[in-house]
mmCIF file as Biopython writes it, N, C-alpha, C and O atoms, coordinates in Angstrom:
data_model
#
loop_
_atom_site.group_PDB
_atom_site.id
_atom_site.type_symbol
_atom_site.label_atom_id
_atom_site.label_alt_id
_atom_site.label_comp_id
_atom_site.label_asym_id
_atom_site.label_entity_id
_atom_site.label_seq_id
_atom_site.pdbx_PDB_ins_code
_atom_site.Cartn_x
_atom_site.Cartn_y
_atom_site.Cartn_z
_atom_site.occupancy
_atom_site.B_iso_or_equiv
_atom_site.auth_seq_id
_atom_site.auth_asym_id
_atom_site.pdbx_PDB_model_num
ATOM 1   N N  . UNK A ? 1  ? 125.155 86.939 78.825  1.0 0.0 1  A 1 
ATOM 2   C CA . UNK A ? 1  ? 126.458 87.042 78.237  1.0 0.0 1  A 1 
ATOM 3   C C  . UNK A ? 1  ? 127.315 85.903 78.770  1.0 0.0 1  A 1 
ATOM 4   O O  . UNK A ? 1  ? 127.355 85.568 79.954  1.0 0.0 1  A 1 
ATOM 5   N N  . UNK A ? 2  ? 127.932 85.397 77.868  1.0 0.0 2  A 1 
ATOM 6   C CA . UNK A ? 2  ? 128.969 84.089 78.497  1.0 0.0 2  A 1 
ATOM 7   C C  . UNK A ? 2  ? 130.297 85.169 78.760  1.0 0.0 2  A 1 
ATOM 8   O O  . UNK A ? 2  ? 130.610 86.101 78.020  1.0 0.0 2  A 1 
ATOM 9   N N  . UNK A ? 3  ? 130.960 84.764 80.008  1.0 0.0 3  A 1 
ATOM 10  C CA . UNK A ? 3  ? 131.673 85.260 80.279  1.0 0.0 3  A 1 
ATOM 11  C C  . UNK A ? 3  ? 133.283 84.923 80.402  1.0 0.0 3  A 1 
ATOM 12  O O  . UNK A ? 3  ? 134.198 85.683 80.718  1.0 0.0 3  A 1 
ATOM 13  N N  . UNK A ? 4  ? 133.321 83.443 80.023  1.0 0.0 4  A 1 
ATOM 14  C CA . UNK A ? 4  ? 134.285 82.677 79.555  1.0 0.0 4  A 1 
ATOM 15  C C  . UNK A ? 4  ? 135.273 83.084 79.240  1.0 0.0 4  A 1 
ATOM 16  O O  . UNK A ? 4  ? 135.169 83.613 78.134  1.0 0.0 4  A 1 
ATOM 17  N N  . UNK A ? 5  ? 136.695 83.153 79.818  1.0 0.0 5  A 1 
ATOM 18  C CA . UNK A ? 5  ? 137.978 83.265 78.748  1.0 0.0 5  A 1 
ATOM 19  C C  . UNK A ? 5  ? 137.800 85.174 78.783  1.0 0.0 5  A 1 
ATOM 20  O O  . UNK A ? 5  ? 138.653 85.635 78.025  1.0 0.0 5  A 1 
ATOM 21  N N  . UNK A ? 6  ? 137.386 85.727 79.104  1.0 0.0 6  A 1 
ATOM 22  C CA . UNK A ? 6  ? 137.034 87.337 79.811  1.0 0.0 6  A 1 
ATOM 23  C C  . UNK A ? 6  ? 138.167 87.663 80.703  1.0 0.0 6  A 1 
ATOM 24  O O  . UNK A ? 6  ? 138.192 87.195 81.841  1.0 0.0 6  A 1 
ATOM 25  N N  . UNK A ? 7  ? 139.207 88.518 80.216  1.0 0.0 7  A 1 
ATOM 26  C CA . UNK A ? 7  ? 139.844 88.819 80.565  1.0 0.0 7  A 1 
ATOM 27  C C  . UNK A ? 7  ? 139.490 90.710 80.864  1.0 0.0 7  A 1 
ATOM 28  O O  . UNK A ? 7  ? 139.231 91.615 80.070  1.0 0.0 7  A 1 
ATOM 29  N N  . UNK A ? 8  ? 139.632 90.687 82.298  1.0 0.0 8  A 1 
ATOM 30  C CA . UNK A ? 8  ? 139.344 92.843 82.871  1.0 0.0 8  A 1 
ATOM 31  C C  . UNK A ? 8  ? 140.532 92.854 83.273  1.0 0.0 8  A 1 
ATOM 32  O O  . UNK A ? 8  ? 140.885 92.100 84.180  1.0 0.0 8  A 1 
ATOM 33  N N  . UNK A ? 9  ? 141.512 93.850 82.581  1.0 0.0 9  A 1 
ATOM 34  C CA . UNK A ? 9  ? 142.569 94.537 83.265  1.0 0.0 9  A 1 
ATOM 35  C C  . UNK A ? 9  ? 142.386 96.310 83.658  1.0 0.0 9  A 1 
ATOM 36  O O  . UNK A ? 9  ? 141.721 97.023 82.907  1.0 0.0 9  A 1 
ATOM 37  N N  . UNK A ? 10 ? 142.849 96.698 84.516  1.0 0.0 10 A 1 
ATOM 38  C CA . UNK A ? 10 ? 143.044 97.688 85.310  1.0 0.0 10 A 1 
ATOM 39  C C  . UNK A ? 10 ? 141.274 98.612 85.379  1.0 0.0 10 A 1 
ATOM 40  O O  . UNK A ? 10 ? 141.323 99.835 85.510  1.0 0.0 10 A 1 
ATOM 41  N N  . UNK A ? 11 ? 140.352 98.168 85.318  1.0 0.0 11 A 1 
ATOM 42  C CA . UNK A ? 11 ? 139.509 98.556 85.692  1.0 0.0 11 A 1 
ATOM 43  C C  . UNK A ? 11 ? 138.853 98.588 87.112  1.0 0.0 11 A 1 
ATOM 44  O O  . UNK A ? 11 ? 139.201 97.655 87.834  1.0 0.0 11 A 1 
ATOM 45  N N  . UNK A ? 12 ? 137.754 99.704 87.784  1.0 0.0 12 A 1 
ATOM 46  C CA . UNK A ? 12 ? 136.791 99.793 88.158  1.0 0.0 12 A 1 
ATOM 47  C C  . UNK A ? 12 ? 135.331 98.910 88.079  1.0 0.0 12 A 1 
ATOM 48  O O  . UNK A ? 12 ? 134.562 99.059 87.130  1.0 0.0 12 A 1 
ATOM 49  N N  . UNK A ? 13 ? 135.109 98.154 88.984  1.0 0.0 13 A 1 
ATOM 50  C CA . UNK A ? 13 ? 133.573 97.261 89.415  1.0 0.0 13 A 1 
ATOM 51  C C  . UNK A ? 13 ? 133.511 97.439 90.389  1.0 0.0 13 A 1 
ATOM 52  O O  . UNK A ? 13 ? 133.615 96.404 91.048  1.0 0.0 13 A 1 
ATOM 53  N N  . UNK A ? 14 ? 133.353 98.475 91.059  1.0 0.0 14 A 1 
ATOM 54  C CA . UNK A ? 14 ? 132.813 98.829 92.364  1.0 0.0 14 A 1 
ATOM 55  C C  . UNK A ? 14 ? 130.704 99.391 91.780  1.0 0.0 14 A 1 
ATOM 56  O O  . UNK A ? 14 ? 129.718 99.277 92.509  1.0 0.0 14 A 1 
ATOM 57  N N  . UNK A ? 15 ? 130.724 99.804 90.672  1.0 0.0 15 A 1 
ATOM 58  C CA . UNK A ? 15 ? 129.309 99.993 90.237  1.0 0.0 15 A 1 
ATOM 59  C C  . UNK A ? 15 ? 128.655 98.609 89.761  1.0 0.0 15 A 1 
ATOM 60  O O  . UNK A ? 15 ? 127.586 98.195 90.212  1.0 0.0 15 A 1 
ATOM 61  N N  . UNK A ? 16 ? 129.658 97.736 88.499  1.0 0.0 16 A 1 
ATOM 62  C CA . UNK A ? 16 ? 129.595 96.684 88.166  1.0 0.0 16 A 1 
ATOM 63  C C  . UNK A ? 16 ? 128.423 96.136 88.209  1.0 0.0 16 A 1 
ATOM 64  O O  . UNK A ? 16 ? 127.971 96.233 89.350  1.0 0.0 16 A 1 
ATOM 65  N N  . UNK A ? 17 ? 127.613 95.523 87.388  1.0 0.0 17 A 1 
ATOM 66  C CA . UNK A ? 17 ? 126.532 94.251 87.620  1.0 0.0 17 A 1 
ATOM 67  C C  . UNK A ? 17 ? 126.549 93.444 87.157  1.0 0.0 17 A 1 
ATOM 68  O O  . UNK A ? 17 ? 126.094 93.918 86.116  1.0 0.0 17 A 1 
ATOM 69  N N  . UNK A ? 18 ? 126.818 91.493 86.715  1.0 0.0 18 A 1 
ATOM 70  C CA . UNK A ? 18 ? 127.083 91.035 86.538  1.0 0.0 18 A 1 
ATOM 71  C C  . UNK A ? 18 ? 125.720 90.083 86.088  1.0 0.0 18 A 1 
ATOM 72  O O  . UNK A ? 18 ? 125.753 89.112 85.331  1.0 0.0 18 A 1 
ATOM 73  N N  . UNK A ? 19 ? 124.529 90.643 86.772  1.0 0.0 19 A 1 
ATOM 74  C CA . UNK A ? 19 ? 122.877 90.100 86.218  1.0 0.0 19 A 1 
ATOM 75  C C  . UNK A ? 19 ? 123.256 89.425 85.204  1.0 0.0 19 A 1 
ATOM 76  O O  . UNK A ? 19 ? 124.431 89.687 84.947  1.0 0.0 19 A 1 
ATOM 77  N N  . UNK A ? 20 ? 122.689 88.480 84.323  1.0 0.0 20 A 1 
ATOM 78  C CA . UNK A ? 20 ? 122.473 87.939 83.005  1.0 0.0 20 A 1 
ATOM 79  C C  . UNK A ? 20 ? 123.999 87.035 82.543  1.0 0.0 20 A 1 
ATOM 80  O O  . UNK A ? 20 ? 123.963 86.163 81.675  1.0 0.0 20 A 1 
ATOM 81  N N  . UNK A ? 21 ? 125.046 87.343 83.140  1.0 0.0 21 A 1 
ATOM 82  C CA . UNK A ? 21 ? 126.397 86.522 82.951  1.0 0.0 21 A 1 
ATOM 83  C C  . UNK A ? 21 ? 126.506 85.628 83.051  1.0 0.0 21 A 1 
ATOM 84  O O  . UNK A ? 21 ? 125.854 85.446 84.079  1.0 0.0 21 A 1 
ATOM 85  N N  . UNK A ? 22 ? 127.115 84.089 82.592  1.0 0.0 22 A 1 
ATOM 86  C CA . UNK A ? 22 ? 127.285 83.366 83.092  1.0 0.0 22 A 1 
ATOM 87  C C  . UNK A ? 22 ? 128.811 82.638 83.141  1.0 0.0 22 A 1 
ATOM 88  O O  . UNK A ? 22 ? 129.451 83.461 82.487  1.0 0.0 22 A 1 
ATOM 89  N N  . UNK A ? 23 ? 129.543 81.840 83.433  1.0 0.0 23 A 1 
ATOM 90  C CA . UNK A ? 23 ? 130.682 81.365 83.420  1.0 0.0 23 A 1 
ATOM 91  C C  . UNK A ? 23 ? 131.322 82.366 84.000  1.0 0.0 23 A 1 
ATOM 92  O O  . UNK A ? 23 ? 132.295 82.558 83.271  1.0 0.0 23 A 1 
ATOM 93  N N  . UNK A ? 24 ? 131.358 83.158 84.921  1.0 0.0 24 A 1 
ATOM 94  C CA . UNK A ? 24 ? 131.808 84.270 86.077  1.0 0.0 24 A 1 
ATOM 95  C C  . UNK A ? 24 ? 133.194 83.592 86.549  1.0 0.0 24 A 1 
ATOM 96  O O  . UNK A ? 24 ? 134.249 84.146 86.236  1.0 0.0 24 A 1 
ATOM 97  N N  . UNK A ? 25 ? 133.201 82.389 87.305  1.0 0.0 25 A 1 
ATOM 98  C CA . UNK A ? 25 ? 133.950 82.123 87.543  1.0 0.0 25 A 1 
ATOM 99  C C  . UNK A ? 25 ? 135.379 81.672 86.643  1.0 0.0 25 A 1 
ATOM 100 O O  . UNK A ? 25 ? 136.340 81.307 87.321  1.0 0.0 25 A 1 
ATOM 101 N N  . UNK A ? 26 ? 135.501 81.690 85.396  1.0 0.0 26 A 1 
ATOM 102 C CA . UNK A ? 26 ? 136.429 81.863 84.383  1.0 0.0 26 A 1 
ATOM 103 C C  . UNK A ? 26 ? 136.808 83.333 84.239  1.0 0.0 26 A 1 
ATOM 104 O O  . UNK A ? 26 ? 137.813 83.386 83.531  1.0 0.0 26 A 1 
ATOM 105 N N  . UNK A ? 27 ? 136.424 84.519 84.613  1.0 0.0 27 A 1 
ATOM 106 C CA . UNK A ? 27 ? 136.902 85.787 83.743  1.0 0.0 27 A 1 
ATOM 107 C C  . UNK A ? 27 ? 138.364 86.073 85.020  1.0 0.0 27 A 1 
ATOM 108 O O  . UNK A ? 27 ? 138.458 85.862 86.229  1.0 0.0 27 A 1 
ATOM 109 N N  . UNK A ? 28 ? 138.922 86.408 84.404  1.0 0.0 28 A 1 
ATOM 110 C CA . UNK A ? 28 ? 140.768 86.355 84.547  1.0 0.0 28 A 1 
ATOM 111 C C  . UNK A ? 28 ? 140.681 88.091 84.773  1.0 0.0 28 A 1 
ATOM 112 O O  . UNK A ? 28 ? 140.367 88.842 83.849  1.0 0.0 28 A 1 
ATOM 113 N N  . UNK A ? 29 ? 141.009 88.560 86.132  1.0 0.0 29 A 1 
ATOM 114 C CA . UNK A ? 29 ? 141.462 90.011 86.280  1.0 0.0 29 A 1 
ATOM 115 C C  . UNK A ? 29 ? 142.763 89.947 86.618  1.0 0.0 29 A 1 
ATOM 116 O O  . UNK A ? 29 ? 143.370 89.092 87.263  1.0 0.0 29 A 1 
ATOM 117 N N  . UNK A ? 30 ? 143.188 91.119 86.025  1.0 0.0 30 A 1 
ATOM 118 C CA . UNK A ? 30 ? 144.895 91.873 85.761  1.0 0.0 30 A 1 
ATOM 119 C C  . UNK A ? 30 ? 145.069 93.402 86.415  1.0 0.0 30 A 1 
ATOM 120 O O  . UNK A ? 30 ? 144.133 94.194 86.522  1.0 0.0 30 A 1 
ATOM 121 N N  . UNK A ? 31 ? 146.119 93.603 86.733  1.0 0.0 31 A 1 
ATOM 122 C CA . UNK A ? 31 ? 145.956 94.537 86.962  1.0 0.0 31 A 1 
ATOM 123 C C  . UNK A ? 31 ? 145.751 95.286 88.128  1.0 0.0 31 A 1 
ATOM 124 O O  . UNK A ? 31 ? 145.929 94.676 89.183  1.0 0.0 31 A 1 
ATOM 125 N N  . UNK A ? 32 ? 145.406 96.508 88.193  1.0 0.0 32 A 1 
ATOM 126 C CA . UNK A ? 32 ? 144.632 97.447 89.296  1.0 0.0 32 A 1 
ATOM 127 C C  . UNK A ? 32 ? 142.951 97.393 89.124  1.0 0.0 32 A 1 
ATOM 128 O O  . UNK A ? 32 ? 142.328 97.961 88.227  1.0 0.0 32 A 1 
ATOM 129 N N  . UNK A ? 33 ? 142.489 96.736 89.986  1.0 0.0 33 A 1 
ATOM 130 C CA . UNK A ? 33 ? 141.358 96.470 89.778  1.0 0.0 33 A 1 
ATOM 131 C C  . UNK A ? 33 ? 140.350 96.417 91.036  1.0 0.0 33 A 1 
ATOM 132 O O  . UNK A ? 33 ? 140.357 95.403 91.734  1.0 0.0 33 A 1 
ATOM 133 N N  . UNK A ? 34 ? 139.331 97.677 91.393  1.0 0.0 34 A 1 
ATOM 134 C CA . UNK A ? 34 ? 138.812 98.023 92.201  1.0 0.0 34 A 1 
ATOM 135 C C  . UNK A ? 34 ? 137.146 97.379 92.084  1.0 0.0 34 A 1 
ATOM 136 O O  . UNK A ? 34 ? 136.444 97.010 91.143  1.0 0.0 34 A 1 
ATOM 137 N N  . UNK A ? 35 ? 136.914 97.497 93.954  1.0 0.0 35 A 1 
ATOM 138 C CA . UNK A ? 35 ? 135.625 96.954 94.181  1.0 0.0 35 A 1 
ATOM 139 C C  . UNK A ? 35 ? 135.128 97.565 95.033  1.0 0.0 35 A 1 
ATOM 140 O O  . UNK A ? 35 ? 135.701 98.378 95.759  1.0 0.0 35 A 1 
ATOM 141 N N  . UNK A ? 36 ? 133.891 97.229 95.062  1.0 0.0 36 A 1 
ATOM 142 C CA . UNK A ? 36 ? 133.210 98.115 96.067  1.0 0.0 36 A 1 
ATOM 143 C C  . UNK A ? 36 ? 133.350 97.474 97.310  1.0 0.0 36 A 1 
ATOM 144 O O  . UNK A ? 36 ? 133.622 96.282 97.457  1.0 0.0 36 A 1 
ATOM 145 N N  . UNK A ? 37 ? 133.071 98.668 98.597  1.0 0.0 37 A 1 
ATOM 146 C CA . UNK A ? 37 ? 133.321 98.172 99.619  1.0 0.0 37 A 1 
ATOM 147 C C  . UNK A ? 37 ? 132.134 97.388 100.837 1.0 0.0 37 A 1 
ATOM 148 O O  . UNK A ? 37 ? 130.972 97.765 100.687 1.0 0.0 37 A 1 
ATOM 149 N N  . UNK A ? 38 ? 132.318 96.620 101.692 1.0 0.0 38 A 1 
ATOM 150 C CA . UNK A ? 38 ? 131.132 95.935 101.724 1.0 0.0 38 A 1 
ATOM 151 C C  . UNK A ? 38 ? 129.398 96.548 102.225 1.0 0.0 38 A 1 
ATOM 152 O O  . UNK A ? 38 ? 129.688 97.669 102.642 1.0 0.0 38 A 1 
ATOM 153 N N  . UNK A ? 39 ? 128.278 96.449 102.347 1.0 0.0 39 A 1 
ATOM 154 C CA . UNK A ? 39 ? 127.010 97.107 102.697 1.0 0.0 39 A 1 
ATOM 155 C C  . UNK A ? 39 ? 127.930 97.536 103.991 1.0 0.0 39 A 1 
ATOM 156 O O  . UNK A ? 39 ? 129.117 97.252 104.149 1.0 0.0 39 A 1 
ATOM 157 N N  . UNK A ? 40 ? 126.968 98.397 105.004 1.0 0.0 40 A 1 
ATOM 158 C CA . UNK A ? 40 ? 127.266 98.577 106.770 1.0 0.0 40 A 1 
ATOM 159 C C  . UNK A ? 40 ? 125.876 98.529 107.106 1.0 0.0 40 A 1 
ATOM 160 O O  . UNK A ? 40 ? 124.809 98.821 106.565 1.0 0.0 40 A 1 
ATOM 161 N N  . UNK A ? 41 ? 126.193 98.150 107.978 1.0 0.0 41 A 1 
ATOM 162 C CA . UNK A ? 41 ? 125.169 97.447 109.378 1.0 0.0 41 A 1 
ATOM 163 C C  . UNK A ? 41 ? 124.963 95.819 109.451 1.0 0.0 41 A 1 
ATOM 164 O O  . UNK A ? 41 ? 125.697 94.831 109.474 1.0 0.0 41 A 1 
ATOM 165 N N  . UNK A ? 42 ? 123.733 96.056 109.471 1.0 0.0 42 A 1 
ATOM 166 C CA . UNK A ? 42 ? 123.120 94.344 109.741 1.0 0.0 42 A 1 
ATOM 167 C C  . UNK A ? 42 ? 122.281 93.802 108.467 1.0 0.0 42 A 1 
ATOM 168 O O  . UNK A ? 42 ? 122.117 94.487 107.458 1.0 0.0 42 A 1 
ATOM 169 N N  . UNK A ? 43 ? 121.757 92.466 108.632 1.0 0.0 43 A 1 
ATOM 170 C CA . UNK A ? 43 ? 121.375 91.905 107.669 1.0 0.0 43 A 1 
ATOM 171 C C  . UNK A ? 43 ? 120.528 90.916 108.159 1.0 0.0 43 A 1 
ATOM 172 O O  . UNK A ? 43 ? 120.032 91.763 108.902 1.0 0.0 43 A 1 
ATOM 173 N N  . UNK A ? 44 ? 119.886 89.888 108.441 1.0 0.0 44 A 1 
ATOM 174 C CA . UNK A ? 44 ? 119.303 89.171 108.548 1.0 0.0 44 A 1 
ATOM 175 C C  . UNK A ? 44 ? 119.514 87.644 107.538 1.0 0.0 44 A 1 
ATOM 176 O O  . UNK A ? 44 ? 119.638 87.683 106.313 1.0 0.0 44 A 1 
ATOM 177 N N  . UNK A ? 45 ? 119.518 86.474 108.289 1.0 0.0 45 A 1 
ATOM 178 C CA . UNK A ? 45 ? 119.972 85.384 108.003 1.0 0.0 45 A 1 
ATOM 179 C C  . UNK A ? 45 ? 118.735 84.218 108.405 1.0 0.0 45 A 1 
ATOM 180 O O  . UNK A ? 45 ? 119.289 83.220 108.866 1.0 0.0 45 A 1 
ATOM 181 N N  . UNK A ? 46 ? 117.434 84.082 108.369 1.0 0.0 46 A 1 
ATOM 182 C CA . UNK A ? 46 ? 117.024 83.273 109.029 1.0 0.0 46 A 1 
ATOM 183 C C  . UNK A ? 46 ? 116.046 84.222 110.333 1.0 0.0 46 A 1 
ATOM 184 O O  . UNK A ? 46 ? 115.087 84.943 110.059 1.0 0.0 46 A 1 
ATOM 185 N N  . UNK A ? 47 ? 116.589 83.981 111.733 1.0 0.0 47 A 1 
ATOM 186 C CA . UNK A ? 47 ? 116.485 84.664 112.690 1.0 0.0 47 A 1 
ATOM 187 C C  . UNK A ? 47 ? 116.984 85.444 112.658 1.0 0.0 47 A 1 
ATOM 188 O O  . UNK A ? 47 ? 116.468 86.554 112.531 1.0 0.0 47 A 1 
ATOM 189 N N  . UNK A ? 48 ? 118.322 85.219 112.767 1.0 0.0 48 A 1 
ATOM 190 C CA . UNK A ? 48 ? 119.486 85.971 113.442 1.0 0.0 48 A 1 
ATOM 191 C C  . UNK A ? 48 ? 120.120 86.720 112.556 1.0 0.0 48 A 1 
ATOM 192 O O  . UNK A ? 48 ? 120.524 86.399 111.438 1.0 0.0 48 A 1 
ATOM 193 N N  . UNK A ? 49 ? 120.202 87.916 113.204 1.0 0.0 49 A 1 
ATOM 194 C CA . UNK A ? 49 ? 120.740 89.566 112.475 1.0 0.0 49 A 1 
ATOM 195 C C  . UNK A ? 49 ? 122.417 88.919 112.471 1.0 0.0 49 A 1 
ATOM 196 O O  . UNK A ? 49 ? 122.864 88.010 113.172 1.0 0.0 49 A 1 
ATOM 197 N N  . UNK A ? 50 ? 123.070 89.680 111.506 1.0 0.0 50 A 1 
ATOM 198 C CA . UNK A ? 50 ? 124.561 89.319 111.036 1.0 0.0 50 A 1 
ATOM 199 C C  . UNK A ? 50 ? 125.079 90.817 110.844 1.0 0.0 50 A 1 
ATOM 200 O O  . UNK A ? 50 ? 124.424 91.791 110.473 1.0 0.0 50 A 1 
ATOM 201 N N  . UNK A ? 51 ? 126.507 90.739 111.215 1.0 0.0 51 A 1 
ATOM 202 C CA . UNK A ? 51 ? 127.117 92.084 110.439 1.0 0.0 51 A 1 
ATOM 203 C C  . UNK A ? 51 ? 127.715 91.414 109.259 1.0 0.0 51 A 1 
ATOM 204 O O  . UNK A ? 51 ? 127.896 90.234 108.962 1.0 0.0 51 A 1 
ATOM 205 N N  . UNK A ? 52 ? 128.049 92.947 108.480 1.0 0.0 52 A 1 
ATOM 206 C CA . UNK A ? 52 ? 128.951 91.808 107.059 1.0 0.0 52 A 1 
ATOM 207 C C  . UNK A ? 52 ? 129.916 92.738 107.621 1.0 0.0 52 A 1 
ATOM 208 O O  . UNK A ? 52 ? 130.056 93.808 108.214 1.0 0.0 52 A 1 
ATOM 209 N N  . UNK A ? 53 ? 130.703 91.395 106.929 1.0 0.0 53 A 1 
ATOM 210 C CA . UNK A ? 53 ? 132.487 91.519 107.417 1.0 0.0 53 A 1 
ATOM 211 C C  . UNK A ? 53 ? 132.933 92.862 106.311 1.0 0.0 53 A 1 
ATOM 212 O O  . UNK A ? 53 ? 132.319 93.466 105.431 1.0 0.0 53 A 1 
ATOM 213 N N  . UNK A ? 54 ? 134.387 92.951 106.906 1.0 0.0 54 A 1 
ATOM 214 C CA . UNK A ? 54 ? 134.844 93.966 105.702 1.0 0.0 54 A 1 
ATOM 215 C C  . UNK A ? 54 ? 135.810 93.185 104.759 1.0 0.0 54 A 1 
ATOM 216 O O  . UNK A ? 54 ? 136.739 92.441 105.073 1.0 0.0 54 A 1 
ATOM 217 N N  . UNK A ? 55 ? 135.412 93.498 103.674 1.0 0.0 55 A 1 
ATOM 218 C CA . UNK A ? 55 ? 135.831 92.906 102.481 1.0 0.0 55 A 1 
ATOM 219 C C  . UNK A ? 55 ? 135.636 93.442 101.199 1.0 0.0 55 A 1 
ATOM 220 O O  . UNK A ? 55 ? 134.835 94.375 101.142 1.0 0.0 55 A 1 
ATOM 221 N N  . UNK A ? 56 ? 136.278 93.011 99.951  1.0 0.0 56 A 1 
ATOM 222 C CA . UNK A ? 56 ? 135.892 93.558 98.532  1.0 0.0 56 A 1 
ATOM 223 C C  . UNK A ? 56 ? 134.459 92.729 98.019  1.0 0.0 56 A 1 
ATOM 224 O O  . UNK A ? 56 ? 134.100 91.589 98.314  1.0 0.0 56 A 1 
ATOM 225 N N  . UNK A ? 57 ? 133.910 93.563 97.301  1.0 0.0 57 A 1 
ATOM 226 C CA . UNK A ? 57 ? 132.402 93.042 97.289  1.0 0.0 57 A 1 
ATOM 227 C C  . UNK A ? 57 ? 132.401 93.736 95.376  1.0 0.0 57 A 1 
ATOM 228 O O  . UNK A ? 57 ? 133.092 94.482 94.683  1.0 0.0 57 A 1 
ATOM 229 N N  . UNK A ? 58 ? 130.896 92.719 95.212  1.0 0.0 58 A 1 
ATOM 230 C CA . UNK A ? 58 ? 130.776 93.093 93.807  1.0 0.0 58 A 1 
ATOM 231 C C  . UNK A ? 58 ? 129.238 94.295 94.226  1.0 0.0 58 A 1 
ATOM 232 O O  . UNK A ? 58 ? 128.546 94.239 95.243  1.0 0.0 58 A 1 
ATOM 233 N N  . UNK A ? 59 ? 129.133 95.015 93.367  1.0 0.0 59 A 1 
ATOM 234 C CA . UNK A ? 59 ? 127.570 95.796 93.442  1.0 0.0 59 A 1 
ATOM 235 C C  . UNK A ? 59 ? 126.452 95.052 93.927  1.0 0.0 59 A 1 
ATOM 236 O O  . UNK A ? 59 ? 125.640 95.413 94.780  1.0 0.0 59 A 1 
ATOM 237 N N  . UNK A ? 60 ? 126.491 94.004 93.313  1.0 0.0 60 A 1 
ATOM 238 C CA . UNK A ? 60 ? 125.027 93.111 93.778  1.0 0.0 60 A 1 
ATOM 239 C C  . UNK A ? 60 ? 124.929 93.021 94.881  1.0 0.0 60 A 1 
ATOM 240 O O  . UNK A ? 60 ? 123.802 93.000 95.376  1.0 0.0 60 A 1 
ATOM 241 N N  . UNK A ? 61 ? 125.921 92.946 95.571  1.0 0.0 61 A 1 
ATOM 242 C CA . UNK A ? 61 ? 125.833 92.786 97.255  1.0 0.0 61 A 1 
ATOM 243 C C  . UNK A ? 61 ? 125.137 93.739 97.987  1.0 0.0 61 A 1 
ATOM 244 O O  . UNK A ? 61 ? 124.691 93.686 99.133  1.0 0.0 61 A 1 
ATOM 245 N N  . UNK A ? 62 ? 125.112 94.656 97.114  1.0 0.0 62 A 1 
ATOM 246 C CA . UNK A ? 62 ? 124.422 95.918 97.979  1.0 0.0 62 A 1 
ATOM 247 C C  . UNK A ? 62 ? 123.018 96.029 97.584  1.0 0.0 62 A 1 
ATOM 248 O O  . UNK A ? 62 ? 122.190 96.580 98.309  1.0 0.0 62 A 1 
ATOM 249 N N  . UNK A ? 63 ? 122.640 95.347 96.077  1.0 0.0 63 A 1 
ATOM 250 C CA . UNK A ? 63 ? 121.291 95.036 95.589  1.0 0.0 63 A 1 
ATOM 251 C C  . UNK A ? 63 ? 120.790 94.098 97.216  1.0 0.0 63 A 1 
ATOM 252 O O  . UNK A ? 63 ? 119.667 93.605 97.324  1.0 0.0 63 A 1 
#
């Protein structure tokens, strides 16, 4: 899906998947507009285990 010129107002993407999209970085949010919150624990980078910070996150992050 081109995602171009995509305007989301007052919705929910805390479930969200964005797979198959492209031009992501053009879609314009308004509004009240929720995200999910980030994985918990650790993660792995290479060697070295990481925490993830706290922040708004899209679903995939948790894929």
């Amino acid at each position: 899906m081109d995602a171009a010129h995509l305007v989301l107002t007052d919705v929910d993407l805390s479930d969200c998947l964005f797979s198959g999209a492209f031009h992501l970085d053009q879609i314009r949010l308004e509004g009240r507009i929720s995200f999910a919150g980030a994985p918990t624990g650790w993660h792995r980078r290479g060697i070295r285990p990481l925490r993830f910070t706290r922040r708004r996150v899209l679903a995939e992050e948790h894929h």
